[in-house]
C-alpha positions as CSV (number, residue, x, y, z in Angstrom):
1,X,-137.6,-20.1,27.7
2,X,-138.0,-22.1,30.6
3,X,-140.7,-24.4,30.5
4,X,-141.4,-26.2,33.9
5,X,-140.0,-29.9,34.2
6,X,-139.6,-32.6,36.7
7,X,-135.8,-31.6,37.3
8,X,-136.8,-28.2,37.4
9,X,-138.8,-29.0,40.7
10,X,-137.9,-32.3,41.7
11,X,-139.0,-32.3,45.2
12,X,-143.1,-31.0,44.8
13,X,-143.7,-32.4,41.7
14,X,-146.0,-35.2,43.6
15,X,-148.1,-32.0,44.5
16,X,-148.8,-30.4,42.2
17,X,-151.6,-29.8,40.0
18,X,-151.7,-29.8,36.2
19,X,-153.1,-25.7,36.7
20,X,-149.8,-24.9,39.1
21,X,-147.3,-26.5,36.8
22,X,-149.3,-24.6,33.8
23,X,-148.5,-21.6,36.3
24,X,-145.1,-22.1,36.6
25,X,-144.3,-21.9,32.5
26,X,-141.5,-19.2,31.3
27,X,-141.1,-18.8,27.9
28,X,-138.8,-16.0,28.3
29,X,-135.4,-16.7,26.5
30,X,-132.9,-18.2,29.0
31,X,-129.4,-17.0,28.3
32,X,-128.0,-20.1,30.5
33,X,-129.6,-22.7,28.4
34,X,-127.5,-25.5,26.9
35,X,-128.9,-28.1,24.9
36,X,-128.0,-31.2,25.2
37,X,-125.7,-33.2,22.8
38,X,-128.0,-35.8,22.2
39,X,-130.7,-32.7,21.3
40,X,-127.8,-31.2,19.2
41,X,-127.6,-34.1,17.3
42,X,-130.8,-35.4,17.1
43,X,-132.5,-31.7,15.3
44,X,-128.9,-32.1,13.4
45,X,-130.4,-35.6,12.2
46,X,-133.6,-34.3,11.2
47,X,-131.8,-31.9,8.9
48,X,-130.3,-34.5,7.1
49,X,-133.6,-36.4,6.7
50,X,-135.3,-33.7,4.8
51,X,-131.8,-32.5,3.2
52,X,-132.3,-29.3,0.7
53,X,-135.7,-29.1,1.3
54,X,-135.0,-28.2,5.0
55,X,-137.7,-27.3,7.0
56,X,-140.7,-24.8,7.2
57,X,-140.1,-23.6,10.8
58,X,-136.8,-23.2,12.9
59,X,-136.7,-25.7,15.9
60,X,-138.4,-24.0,18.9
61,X,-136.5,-24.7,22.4
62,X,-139.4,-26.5,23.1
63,X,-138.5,-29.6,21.3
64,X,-134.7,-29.0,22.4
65,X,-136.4,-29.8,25.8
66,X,-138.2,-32.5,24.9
67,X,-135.1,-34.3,23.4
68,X,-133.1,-33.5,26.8
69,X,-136.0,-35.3,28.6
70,X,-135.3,-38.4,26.4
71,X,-131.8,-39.0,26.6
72,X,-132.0,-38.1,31.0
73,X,-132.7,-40.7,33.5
74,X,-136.1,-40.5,34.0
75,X,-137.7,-44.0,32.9
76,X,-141.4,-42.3,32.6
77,X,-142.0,-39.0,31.0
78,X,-145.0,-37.0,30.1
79,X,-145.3,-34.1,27.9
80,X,-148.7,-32.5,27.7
81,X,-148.7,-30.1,24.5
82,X,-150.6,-28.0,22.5
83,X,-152.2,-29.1,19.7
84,X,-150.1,-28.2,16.7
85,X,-146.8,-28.5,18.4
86,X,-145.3,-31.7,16.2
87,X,-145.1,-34.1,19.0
88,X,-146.1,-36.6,17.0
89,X,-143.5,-35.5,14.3
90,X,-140.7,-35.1,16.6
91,X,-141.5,-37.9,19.0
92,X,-143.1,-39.8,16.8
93,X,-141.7,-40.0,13.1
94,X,-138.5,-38.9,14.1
95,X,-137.4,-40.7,16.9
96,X,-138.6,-44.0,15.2
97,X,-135.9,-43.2,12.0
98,X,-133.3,-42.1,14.3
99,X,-133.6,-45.2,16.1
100,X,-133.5,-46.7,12.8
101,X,-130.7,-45.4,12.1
102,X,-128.1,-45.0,15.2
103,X,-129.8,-47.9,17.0
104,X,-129.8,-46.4,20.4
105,X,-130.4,-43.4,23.0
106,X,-127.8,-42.0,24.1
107,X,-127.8,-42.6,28.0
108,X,-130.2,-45.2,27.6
109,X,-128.6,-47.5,25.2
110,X,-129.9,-49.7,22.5
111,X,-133.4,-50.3,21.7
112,X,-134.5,-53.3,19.7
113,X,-138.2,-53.4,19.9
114,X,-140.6,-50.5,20.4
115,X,-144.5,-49.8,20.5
116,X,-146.2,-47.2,19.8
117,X,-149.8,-46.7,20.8
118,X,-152.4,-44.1,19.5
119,X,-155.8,-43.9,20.3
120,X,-156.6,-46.0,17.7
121,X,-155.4,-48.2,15.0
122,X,-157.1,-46.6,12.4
123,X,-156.3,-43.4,13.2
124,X,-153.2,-42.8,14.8
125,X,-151.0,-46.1,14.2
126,X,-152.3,-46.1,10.2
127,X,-151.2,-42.5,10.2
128,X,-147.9,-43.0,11.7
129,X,-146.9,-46.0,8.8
130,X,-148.1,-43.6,6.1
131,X,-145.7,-40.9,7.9
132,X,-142.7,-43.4,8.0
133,X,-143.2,-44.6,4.0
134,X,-143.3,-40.9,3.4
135,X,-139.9,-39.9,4.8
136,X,-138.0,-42.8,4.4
137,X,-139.2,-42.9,0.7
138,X,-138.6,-39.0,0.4
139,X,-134.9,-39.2,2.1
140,X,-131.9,-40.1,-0.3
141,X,-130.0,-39.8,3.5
142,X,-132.8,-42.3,5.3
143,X,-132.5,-45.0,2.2
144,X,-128.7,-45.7,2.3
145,X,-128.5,-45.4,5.9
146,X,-131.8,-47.5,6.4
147,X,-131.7,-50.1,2.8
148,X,-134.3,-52.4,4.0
149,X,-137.5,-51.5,5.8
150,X,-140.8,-53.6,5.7
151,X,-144.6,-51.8,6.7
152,X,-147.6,-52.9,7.5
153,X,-150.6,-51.3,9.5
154,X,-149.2,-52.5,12.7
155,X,-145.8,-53.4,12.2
156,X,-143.0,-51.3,11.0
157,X,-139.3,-52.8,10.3
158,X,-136.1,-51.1,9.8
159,X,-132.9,-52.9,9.1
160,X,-129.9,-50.1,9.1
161,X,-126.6,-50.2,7.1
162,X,-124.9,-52.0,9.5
163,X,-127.2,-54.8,9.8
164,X,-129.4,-53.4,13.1
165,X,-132.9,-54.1,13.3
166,X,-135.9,-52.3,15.2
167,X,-138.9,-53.1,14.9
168,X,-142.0,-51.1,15.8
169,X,-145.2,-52.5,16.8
170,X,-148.4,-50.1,16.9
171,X,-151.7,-50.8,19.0
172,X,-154.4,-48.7,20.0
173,X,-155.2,-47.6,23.4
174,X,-158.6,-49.0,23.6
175,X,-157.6,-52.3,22.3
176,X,-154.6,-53.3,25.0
177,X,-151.4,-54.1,24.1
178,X,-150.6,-57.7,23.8
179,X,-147.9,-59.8,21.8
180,X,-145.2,-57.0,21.8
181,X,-142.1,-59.1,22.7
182,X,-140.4,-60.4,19.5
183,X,-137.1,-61.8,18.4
184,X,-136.9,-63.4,22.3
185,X,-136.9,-59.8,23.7
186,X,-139.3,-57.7,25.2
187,X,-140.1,-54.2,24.6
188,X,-137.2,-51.4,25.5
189,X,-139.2,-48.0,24.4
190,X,-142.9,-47.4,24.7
191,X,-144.1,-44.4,22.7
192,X,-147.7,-42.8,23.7
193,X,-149.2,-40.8,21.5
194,X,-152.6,-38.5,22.3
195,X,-154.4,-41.8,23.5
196,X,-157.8,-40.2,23.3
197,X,-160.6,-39.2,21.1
198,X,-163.4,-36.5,21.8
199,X,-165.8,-39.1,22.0
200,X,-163.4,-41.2,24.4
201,X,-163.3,-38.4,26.8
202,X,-167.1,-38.6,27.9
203,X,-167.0,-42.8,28.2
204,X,-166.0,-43.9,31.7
205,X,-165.9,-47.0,30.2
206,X,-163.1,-46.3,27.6
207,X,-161.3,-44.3,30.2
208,X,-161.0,-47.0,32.7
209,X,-160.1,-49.5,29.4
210,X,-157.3,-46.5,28.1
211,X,-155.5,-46.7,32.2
212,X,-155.8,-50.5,32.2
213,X,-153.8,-50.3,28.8
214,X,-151.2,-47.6,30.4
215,X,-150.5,-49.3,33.4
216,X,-151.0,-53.4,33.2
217,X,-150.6,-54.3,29.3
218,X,-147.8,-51.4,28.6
219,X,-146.2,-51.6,31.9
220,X,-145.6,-55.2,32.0
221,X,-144.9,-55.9,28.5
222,X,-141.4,-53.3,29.0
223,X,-138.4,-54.9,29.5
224,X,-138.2,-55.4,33.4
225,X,-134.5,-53.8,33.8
226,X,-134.2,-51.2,31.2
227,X,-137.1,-49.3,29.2
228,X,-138.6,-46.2,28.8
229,X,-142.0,-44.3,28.4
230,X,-142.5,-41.6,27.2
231,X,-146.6,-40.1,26.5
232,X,-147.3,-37.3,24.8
233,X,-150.8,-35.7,24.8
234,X,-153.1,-32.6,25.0
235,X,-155.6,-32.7,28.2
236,X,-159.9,-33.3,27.5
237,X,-161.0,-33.1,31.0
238,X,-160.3,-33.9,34.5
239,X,-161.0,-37.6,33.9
240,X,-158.2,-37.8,31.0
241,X,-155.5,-40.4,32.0
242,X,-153.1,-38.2,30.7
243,X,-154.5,-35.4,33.6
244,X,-154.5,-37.8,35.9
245,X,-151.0,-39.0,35.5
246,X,-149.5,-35.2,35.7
247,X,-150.9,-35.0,39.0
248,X,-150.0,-38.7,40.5
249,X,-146.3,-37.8,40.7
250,X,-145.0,-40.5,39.1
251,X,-143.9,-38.9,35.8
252,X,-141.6,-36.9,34.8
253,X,-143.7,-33.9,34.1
254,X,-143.4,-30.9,31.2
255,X,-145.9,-28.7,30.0
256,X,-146.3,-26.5,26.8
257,X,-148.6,-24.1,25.9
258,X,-148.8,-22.0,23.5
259,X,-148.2,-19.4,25.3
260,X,-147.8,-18.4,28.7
261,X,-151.0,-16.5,29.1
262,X,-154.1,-15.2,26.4
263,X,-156.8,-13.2,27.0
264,X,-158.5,-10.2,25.0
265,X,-155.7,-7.8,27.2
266,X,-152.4,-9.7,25.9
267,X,-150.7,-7.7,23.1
268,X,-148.0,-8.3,20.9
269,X,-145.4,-6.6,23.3
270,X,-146.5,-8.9,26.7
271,X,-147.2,-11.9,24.5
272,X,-144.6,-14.8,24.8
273,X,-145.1,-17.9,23.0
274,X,-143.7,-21.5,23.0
275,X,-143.1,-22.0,18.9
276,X,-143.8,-18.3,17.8
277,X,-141.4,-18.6,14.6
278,X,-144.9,-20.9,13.6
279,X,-147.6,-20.1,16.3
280,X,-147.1,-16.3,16.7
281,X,-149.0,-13.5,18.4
282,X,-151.3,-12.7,15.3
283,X,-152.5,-16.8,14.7
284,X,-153.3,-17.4,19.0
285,X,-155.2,-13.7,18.9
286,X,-156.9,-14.7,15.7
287,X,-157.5,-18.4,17.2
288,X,-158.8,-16.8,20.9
289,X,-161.1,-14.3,19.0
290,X,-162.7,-16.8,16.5
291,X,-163.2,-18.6,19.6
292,X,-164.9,-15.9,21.7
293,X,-166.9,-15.7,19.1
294,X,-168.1,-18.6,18.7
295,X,-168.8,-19.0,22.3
296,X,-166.2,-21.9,22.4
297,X,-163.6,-20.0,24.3
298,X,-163.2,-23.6,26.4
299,X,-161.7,-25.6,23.1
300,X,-159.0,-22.9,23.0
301,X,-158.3,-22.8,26.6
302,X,-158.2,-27.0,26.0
303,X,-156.4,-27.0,22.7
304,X,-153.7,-24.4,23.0
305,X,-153.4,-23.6,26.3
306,X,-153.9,-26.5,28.3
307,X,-156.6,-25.8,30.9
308,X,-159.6,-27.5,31.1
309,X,-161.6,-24.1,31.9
310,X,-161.4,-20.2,30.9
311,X,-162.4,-17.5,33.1
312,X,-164.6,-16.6,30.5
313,X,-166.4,-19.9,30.2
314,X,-166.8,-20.3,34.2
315,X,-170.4,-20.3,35.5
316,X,-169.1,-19.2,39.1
317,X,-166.0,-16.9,39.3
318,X,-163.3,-16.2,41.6
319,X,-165.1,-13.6,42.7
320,X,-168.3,-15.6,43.5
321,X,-166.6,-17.8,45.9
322,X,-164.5,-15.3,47.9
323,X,-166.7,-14.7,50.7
324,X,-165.3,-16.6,54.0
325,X,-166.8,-16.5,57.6
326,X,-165.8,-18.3,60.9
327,X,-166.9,-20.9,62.1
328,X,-167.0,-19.7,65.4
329,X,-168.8,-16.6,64.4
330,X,-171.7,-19.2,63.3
331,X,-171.7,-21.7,66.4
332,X,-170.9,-19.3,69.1
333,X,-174.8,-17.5,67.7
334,X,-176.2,-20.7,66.5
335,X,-179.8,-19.7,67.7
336,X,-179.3,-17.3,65.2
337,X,-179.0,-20.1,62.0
338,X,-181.1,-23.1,61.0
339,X,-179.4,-26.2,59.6
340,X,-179.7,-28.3,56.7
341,X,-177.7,-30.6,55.1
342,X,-177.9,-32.1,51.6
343,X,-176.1,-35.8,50.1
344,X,-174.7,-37.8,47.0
345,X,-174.5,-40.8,48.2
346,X,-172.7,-43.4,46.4
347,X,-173.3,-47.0,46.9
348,X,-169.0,-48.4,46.4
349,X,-166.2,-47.5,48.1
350,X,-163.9,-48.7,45.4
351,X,-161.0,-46.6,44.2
352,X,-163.2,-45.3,40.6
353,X,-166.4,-45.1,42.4
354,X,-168.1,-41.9,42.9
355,X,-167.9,-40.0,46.2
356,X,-170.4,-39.5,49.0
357,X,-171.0,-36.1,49.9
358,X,-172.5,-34.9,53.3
359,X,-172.8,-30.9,52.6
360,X,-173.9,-29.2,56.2
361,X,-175.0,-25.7,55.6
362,X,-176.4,-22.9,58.2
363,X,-178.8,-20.4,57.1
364,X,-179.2,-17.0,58.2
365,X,-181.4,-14.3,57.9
366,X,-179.9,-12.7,54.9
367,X,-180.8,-15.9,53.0
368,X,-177.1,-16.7,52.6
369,X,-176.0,-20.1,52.7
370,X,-172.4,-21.1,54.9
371,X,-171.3,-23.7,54.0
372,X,-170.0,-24.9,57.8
373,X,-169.0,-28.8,57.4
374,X,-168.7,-31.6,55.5
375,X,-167.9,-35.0,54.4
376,X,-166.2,-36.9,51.4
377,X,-164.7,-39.9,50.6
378,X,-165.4,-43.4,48.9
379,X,-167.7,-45.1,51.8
380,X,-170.4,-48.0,51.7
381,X,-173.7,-46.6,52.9
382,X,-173.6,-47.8,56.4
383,X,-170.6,-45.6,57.0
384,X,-172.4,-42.6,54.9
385,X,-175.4,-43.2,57.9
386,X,-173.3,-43.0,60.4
387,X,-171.3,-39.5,59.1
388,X,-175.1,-38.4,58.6
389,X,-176.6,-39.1,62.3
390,X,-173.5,-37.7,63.8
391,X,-173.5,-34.2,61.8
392,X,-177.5,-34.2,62.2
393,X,-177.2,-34.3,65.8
394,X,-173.9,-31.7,65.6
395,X,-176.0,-29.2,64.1
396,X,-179.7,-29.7,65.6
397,X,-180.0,-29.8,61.4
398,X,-183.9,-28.9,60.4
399,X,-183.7,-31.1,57.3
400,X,-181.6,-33.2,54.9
401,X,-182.2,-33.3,51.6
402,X,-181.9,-36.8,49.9
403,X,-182.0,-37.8,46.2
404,X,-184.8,-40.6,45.7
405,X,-184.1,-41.4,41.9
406,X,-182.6,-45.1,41.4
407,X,-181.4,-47.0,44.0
408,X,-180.7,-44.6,46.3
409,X,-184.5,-44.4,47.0
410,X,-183.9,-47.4,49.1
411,X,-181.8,-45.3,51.6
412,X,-184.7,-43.5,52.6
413,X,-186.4,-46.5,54.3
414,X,-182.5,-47.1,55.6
415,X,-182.6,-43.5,56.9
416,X,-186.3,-43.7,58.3
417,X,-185.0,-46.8,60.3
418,X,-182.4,-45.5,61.9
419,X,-183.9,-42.6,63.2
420,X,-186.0,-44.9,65.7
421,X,-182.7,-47.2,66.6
422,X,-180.8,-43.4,67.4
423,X,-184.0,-41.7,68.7
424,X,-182.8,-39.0,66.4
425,X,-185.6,-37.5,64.4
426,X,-185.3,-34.6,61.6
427,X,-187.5,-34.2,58.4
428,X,-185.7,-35.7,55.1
429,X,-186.7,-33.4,51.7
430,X,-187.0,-36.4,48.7
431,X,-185.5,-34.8,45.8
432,X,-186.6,-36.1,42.3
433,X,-184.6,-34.2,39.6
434,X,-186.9,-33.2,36.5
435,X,-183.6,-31.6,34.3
436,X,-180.0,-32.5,34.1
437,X,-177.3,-31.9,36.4
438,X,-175.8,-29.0,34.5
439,X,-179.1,-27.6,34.5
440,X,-179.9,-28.3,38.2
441,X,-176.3,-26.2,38.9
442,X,-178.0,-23.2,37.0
443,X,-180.4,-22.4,39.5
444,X,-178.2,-22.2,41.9
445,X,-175.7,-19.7,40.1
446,X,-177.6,-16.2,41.4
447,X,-176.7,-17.1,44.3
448,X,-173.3,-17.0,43.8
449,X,-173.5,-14.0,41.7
450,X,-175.3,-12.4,44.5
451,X,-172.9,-12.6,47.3
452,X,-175.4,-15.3,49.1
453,X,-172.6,-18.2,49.1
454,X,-170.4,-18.3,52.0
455,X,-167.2,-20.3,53.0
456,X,-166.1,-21.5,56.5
457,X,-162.4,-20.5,56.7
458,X,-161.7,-23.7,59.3
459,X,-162.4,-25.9,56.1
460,X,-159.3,-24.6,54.0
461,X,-157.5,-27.0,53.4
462,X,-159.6,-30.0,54.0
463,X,-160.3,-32.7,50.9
464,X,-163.8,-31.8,51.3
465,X,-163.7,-27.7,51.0
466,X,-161.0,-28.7,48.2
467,X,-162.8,-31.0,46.3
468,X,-165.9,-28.2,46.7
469,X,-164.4,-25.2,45.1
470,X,-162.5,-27.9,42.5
471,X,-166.1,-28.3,41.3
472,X,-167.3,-25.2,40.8
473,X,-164.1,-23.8,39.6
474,X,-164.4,-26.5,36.6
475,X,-168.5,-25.8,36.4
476,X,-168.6,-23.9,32.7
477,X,-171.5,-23.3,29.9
478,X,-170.6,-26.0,28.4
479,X,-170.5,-28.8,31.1
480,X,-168.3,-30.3,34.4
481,X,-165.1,-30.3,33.3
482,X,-164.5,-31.7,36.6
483,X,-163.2,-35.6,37.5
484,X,-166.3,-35.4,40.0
485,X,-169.5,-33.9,40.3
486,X,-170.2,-35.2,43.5
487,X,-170.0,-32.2,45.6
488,X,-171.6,-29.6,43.4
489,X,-174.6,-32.2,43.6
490,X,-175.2,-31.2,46.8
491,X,-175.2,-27.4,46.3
492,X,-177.5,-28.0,43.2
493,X,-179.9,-29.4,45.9
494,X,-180.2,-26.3,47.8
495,X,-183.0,-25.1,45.6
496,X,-185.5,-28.4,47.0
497,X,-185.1,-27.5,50.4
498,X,-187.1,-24.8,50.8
499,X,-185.5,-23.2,54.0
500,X,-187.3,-21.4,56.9
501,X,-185.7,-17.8,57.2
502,X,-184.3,-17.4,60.8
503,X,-185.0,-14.0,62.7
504,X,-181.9,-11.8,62.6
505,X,-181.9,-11.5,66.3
506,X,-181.0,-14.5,68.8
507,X,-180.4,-15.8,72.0
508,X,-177.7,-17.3,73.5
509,X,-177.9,-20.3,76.1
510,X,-177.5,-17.9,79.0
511,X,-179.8,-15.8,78.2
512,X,-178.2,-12.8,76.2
513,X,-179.4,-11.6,73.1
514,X,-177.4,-10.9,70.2
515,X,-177.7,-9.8,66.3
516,X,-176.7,-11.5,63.2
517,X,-173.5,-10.1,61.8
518,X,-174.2,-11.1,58.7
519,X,-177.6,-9.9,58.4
520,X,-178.2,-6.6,56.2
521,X,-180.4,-4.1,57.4
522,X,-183.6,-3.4,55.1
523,X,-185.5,-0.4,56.3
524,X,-188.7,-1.2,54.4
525,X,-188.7,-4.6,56.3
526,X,-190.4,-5.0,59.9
527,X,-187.9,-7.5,61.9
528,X,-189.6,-10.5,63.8
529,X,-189.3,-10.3,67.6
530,X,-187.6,-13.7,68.3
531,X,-187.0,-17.0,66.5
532,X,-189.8,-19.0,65.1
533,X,-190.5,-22.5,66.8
534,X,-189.9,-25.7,65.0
């Protein structure tokens, strides 16, 4: 097994995505695998904890990893893990009693004062001092090595045999983290522990409040020369701090599964699983099929193997979004396409704000839609007019669609204005949405399934093509399980415009004529002569 970690690829981990280090995951066995000594000793330590009751499960490699992570030099870790894996066992009631006990990290040296955040007090911190009674009162080894221990809700105490103290302070995420420093010292170990709820997930609000915990309360109550964080967690959504973090780069990064890959074609022989002494084949088939079944094939994809989407639960597949054109097969035969362009504008150009999306699309005769160009980024409006005027007049664009709802209703009188200052004119299509975004996107999913939804190759790589197809790669039954919606906004809106179809024969500036390559030839339809006037 050879799960993928920061050391493992040092050198791209500020690229990548949480998908490509899912990816990456081996669980085959590695013959070359040492554990370390502190991960030697450590599972040795749990066994003396729970003495001749032992344990239900053997220790999975998995957890030997984790414990390597630990005692390394990385000062910031993440491990995003499926839910049943123990982190909260291992990293959580263990690690608190060992550092009861021994006093230190080996590598890392002594730690006097610890927090550990949850996503709530009542909830995960109440939990984790029931947890810590429960051993220490169930361990002959954890009461003569540890004689004096004091709990409360929020506070937990342990004085070992030789007179060390820790103490460890809980706080929940939503709440900050203030007043950790005690006996004249400030924190050395910051423990984070599945910081959010469901209902979390879908609050901006409590998201924004959860990062402001992470990175000002937690960050600048550590000791300012030596501590360590470590955050454990399994993924909600794109929007999940703990996502977010993954793909920042500035983590130390490993990722567990259940398994390396599930679906209704994995059998017992390809199957290869992170824990499968306790999570084998027959419990993640049962778990996938009761899933299926219940049409919530996303909480398993979520819960067990990390991704925010399934295949299954997609609303436009790979296959939808594989049809790529040039974009000098489009301009060089532009006679041939009309030109519309559709917008989410957003009204802040601060780091959390929405985007603004400038979506330019040429449509043929086929009554495909290409998407040619674009724009995205964080931009007050009189920048978004600007990127607007210049793409209208790029294009010769018949329309742009504009949503009216709110306050952006006022940037149609902006727009109107403008249009006489640049002696640029073009009709703007006021969209009022009646249903909700998710159902807006529906509309536009025949398309897809139909083949009518075209790429411009010279946008690969681009923030504005990647943002795109993140979009509708994370559009599912169920909801966005994007960070933005932004972009897929402006595809939605492709069903106000009402487009004029183009004749599938052209002509060029000097004169030649020419036929669309994309068009498809229907006998039973008589073609026009020429292009329409506008």
């Amino acid at each position: 097994m050879s799960a993928v970690t920061a050391q493992h690829l040092q050198a791209v981990r500020s690229t990548y995505t949480v998908d490509q280090w899912l990816d990456d995951v081996d669980y085959n066995p590695d013959p070359t695998y040492i554990p370390s000594i502190f991960a030697l000793e450590f599972v040795n330590f749990i066994k003396l904890v729970n003495g001749s009751e032992g344990e239900e499960n053997k220790t999975p490699v998995l957890h030997y990893k984790m414990l390597d992570a630990i005692a390394g030099p990385d000062m910031s870790i993440i491990n995003m893990l499926y839910r049943g894996s123990a982190k909260t066992t291992l990293m959580g009631e263990y690690l608190f009693l060992y550092l009861g006990v021994y006093g230190e990290i080996p590598g890392f040296g002594k730690v006097d004062i610890a927090i550990y955040v949850s996503d709530s007090i009542e909830n995960g911190v109440k939990n984790m001092r029931k947890n810590l009674e429960y051993r220490w009162e169930n361990s002959e080894f954890l009461r003569k090595y540890i004689p004096k221990t004091r709990f409360t809700d929020v506070r937990y105490e342990f004085e070992n045999i030789a007179g060390k103290k820790l103490i460890v302070k809980g706080y929940g995420a939503k709440t900050g983290v203030r007043g950790a420093k005690e006996m004249g010292k400030r924190v050395d170990l910051a423990l984070l522990d599945d910081l959010m709820s469901d209902e979390d997930a879908r609050s901006a609000t409590i998201i924004a409040s959860i990062e402001d915990t992470v990175y000002k309360a937690i960050d600048y109550a550590l000791h300012p020369k030596k501590s360590k964080t470590i955050w454990n967690g399994t993924p909600f959504n794109q929007n999940d701090p703990l996502y977010k973090a993954i793909e920042s780069g500035a983590w130390a990064v490993s990722v567990y599964p259940v398994c390396e890959h599930f679906d209704e074609n994995t059998t017992e022989e390809t199957f290869r699983g992170a824990w499968s002494d306790r999570h084998d084949f027959a419990y993640v088939k049962r778990q996938y099929e009761k899933a299926k079944a219940a049409g919530k094939l996303d909480s398993f994809m979520q819960e067990l193997m990390l991704r925010i989407t399934s295949d299954e639960d997609r609303l436009v597949r790979e296959t939808d979004m594989n049809k790529w054109f040039e974009s000098d097969d489009v301009m060089g035969r532009e006679h041939n396409y009309n030109f519309y362009i559709t917008t989410d504008f957003a009204t802040s150009e601060k780091q959390r704000a929405d985007y603004s999306v400038i979506s330019c699309w040429a449509y043929n005769s086929n009554e495909e839609w290409m998407l040619i160009d674009g724009e995205i980024g964080r931009n007050l409006m009189d920048k978004n007019i600007d990127l607007l005027f210049d793409m209208v007049v790029r294009y010769n664009a018949r329309s742009v669609g504009i949503e009216v709802t709110g306050q952006q209703g006022a940037f149609v009188t902006w727009i109107r204005k403008e249009m006489h200052k640049r002696n640029t004119y073009f009709t703007i299509v006021e969209v009022r949405p009646t249903s909700d975004k998710l159902r807006r996107f529906h509309n536009i999913v025949p398309m897809f399934r139909q083949g009518k939804m075209w790429f411009s190759k010279d946008l690969v790589g681009t923030k504005f093509l990647t943002e795109v197809r993140n979009e509708l790669e994370r559009a599912t039954v169920s909801g966005f399980k994007s960070r933005h919606d932004d972009a897929i906004d402006t595809i939605s809106m492709l069903t106000e415009m009402k487009p004029w179809r183009p004749s599938a024969v052209g002509t060029r500036r000097d004169g030649s004529t020419f036929e669309d390559p994309f068009y498809e030839d229907d006998p039973d339809e008589e073609l026009a002569i020429g292009s329409y006037i506008v």
